[in-house]
KOLVEXKE-463671 format. One record per residue (C-alpha): x, y, z; residue in one letter. Coordinates in steps of 0.001 Angstrom, whole numbers, plus 500000, padded with zeros to 6 digits. Each point is the difference from the previous one (the first is absolute). Layout:
BEGIN
      px      py      pz  r
       X       Y       Z  a
...
***
This chain:
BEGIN
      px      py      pz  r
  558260  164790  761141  x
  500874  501542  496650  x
  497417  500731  497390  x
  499553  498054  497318  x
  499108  500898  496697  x
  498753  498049  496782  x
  501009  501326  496473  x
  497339  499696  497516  x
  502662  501364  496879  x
  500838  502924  498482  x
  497377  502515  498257  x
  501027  503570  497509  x
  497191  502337  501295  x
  500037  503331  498349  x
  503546  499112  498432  x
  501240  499420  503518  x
  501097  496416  501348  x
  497719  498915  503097  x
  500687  497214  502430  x
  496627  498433  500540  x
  499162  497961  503462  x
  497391  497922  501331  x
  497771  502165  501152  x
  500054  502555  497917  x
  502680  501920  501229  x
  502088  501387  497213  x
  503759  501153  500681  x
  500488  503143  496734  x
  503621  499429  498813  x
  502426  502694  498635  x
  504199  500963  499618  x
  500954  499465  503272  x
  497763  497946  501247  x
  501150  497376  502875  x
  498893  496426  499350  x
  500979  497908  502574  x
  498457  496375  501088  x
  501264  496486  501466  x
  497473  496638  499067  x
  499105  498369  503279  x
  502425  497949  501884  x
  499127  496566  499577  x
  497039  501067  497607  x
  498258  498232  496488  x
  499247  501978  497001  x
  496236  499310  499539  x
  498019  499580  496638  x
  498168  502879  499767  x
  497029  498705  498517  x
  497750  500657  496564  x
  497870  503013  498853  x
  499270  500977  503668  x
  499730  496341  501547  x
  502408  498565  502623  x
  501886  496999  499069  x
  497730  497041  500943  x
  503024  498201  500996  x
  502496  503100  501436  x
  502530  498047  498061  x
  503381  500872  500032  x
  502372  502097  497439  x
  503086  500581  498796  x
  501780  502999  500994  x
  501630  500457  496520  x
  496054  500121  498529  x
  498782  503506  498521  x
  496456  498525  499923  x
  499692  498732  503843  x
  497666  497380  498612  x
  499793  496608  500828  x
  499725  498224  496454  x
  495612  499627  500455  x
  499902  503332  500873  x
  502144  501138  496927  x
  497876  498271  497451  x
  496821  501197  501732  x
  501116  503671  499846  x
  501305  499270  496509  x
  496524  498927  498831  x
  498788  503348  500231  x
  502638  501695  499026  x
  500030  502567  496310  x
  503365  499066  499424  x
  499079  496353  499699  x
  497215  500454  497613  x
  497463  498834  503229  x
  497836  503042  499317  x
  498980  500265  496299  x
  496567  501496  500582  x
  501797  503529  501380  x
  497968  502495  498972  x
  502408  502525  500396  x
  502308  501861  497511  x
  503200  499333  500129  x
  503703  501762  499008  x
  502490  498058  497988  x
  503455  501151  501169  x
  503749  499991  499460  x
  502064  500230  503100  x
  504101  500347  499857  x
  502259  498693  503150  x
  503296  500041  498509  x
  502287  499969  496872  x
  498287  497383  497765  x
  496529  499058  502464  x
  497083  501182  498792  x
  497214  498452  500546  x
  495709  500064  498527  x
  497190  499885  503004  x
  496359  500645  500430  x
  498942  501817  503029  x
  496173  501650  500794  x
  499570  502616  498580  x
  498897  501954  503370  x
  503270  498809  501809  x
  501911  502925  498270  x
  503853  498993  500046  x
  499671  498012  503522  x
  500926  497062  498210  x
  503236  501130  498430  x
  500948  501199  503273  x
  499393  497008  501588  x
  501872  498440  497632  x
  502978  502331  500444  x
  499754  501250  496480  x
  502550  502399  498870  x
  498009  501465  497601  x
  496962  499073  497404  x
  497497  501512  498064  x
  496440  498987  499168  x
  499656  497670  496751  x
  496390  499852  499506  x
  496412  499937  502109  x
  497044  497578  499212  x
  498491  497111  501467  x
  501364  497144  502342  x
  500396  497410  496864  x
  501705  502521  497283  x
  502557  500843  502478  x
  500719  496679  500739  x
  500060  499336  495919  x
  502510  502942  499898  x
  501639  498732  502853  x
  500668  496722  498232  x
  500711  501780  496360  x
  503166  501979  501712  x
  501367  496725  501444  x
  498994  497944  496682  x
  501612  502748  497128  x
  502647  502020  502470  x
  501014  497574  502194  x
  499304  502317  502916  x
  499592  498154  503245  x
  496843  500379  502319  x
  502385  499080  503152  x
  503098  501585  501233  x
  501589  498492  503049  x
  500266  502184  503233  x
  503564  498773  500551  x
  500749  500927  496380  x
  498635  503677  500387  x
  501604  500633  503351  x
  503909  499212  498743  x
  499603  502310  497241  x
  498563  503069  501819  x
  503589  500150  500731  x
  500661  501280  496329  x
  497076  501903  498839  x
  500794  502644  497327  x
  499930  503203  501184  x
  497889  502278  498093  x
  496166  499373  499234  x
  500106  500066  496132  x
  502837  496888  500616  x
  497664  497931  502172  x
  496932  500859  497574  x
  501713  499216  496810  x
  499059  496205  500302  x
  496438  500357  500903  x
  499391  502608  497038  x
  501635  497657  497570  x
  498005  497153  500960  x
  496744  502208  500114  x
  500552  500911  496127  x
  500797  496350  499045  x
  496804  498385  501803  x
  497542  502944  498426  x
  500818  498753  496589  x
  499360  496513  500678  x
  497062  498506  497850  x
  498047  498051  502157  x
  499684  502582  502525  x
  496503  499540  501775  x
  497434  502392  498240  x
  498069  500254  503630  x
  503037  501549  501797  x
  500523  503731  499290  x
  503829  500442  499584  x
  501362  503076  502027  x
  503508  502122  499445  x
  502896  499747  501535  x
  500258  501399  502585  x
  502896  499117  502688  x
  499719  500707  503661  x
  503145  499594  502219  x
  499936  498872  503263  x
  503721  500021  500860  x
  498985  503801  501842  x
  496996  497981  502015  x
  501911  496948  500849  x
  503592  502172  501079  x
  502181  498243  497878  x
  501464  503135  499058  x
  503518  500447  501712  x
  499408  497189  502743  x
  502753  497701  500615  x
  500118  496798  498030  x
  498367  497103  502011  x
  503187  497443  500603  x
  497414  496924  500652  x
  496246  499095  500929  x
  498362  498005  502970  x
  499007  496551  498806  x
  498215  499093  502925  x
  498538  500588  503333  x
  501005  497749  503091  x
  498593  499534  503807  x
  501882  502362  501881  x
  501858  501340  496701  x
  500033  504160  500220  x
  500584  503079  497626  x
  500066  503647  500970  x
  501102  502704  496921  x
  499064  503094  498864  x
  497820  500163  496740  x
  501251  501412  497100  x
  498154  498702  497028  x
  496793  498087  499177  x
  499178  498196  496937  x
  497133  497886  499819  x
  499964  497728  502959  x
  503580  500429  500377  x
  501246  502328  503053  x
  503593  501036  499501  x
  501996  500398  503593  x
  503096  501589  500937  x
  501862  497687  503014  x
  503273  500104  501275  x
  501257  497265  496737  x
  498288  502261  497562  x
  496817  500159  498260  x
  498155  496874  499728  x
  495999  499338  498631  x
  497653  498501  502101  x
  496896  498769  498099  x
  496841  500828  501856  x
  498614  496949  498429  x
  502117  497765  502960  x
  498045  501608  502850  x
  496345  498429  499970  x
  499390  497100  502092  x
  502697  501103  502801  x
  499465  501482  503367  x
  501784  502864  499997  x
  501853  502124  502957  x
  501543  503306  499786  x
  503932  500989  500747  x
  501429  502163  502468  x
  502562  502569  499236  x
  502742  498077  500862  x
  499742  498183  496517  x
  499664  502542  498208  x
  501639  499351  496150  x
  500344  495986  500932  x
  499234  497129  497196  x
  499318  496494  501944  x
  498678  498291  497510  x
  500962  497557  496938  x
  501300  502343  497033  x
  501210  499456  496615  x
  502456  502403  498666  x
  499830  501458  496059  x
  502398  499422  497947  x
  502558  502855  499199  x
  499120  501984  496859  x
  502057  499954  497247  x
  501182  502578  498227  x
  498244  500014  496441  x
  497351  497452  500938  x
  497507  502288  499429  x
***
């Protein structure tokens, strides 16, 4: 009987992407890598529960859901979640950021201050710098400043970011340009929180980390996993919790996201660079779109 294997997501470890499993087993990823899976035959994806708790119910999900949540599970995880203001009390300082995906997204973002850049990794951030440092509720007042006076969004979609990785500009200074304008404009703003210390700009690239330098140009991305459904490539980028796989039809992006709440068995050989599951192709770039 063949091994199976649940996915608990995606994790950067020492700027390296790492599969993580139940268990604790962790699977190191790198150029070259072979990922290769099929979702049980005749399987359910599973809620996978809230901050460490089983779903009371084991309710059902969809197989197109990056959360793997039933909707009770969702809000209960979302209670205690930073990013939905369910911690105000944090003592701990926090970084106010700038991260760029693309011609034209940039985004603002808190993260802890001891996370480092793990969160613009996770993210898939292109680049960013630093903004400012200070405490949980000035961030979030800085946070709210950039999206008030410069427009700048706190989301970015992860379909959005993945079609234009396709066209990134190909020197550093290019794909820094944005981020440094945007760093000068929000420093001179006047209601700037007097609790959080601004910092300079300073960008960090991550197109080296991720291997988005040179790689093919993905042609399409997974959209969701299916009982039985199967993919086998060879990895050739990594951006946030997106895997980028060369197949037989080309390049395609499988976010890790999809996994949790499957069983999971592993491929044999004889599949190797196979896509058996539902796909949705990019569109074509055109020339001076970016």
């Amino acid at each position: 009987m063949a091994q199976v294997w649940r996915c608990s997501g995606l994790r950067w470890v020492d700027d390296r992407p790492v599969l993580v499993w139940s268990g604790g087993r962790r699977s190191v990823l790198g150029p070259g890598s072979r990922v290769a899976f099929r979702a049980a035959t005749g399987g359910v994806r599973q809620c996978v529960g809230a901050r460490g708790n089983p779903c009371a119910v084991r309710a059902s999900v969809s197989g197109r859901s990056t959360g793997a949540r039933c909707e009770e599970c969702a809000r209960l995880d979302r209670a205690h979640s930073v990013a939905a203001d369910g911690i105000a009390d944090d003592p701990r300082p926090y970084h106010v950021y700038l991260a760029w995906f693309g011609p034209g997204m940039v985004k603002v973002g808190i993260t802890a201050v001891e996370r480092g850049r793990a969160r613009l990794l996770e993210q898939g951030a292109v680049c960013f710098s630093w903004l400012g440092a200070g405490p949980l509720m000035a961030a979030r007042r800085a946070e709210e400043l950039l999206r008030a006076a410069l427009k700048v969004p706190d989301r970015i979609p992860y379909g959005t970011k993945r079609v234009v990785r396709a066209a990134l500009p190909g020197s550093e200074s290019e794909r820094a340009a944005e981020v440094a304008a945007l760093h000068a404009r929000a420093l001179t703003l006047g209601a700037w929180p007097e609790a959080l210390v601004p910092e300079p700009c300073r960008v960090v690239d991550h197109v080296g980390v991720f291997g988005l330098d040179g790689v093919p140009a993905a042609v399409g991305e997974v959209v969701e996993l299916v009982a039985g459904g199967a993919v086998s490539g060879e990895l050739v980028a990594a951006a946030g919790p997106d895997l980028h796989l060369a197949t037989r039809r080309g390049v395609f992006v499988l976010d890790t996201r999809l996994l949790p709440g499957w069983e999971l068995t592993a491929v044999g050989v004889g599949g190797e660079g196979e896509i058996g599951l539902p796909v949705r192709e990019f569109p074509v770039p055109q020339e001076g779109l970016f």
